[in-house]
C-alpha positions as CSV (number, residue, x, y, z in Angstrom):
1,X,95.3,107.5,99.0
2,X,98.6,107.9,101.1
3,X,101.2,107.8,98.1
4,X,103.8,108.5,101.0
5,X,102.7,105.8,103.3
6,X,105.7,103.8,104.9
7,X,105.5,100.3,104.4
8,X,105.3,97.9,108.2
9,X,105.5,94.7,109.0
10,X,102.3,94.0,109.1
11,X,101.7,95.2,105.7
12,X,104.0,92.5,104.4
13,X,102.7,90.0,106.5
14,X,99.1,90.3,105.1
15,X,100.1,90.5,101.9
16,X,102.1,87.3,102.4
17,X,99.6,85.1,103.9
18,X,97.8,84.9,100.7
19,X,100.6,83.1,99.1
20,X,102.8,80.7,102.0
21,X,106.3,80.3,101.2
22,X,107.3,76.3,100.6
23,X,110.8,76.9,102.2
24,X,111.7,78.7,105.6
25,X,111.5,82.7,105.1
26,X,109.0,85.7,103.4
27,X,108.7,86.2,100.1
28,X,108.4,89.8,98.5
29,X,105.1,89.9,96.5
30,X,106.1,91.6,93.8
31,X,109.7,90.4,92.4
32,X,109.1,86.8,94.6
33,X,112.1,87.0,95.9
34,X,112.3,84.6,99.6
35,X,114.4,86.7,102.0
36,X,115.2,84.8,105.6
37,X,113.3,87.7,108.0
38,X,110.8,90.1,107.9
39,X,113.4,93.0,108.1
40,X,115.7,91.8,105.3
41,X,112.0,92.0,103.4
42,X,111.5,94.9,104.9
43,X,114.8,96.7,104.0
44,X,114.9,95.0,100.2
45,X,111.4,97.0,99.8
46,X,112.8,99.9,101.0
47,X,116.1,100.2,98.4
48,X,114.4,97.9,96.1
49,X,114.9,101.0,93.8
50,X,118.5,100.5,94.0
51,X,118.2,96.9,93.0
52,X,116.2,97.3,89.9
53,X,113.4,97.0,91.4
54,X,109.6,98.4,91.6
55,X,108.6,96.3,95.0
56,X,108.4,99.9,97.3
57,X,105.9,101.0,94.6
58,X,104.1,97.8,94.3
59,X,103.8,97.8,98.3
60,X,102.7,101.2,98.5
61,X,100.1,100.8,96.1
62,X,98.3,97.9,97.6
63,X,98.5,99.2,100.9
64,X,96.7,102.7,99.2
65,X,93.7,100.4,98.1
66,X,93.4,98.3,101.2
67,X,93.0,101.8,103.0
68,X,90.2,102.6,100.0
69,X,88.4,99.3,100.2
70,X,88.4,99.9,104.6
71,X,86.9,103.1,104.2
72,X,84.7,101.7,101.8
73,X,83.6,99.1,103.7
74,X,83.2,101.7,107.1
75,X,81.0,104.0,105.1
76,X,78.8,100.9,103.6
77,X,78.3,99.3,107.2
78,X,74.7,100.1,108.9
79,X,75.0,102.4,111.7
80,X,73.7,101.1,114.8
C-alpha cells in the first residue's frame, strides 16, 4: 500500500460516481461536504487537516485498497 500516494482527480471522481450529488458540484466522501469544482474538492482534501478534518486520510486509504484489489485481480486473471 502507498500510504504517501497523492490524491488526483480521478480518484475523487470514481469515488464520487458511486454516490451523484442532487445539486450542482462534488461532494467529498468522507465529511459530505458539496464543494462547486473538482479543485476546491481537491484542495479541501488536501488541508482537510487544517479544518478538522480526516478526508486526506480517508482518500488515501481507499485509493491504497483499490490498488490492492487491482493487483489482486491482475494476479487472479488467466494468463493467455
Amino acid at each position: 500500500a502507498s500510504s504517501g500516494a497523492s490524491i488526483t482527480v480521478r480518484d475523487i471522481l470514481a469515488a464520487s460516481q458511486c454516490q451523484p450529488v442532487a445539486q450542482r458540484g462534488y461532494q467529498c466522501m468522507s465529511c459530505c461536504r458539496v464543494f462547486p469544482t473538482l479543485w476546491s474538492v481537491k484542495t479541501h482534501i488536501q488541508h482537510s487537516s487544517q479544518e478538522g478534518y480526516s478526508c486526506k486520510v480517508y482518500y488515501r486509504r481507499l485509493k491504497a485498497l483499490w490498488e490492492k484489489e487491482h493487483k489482486e485481480q491482475e494476479a487472479a486473471a488467466p494468463r493467455v
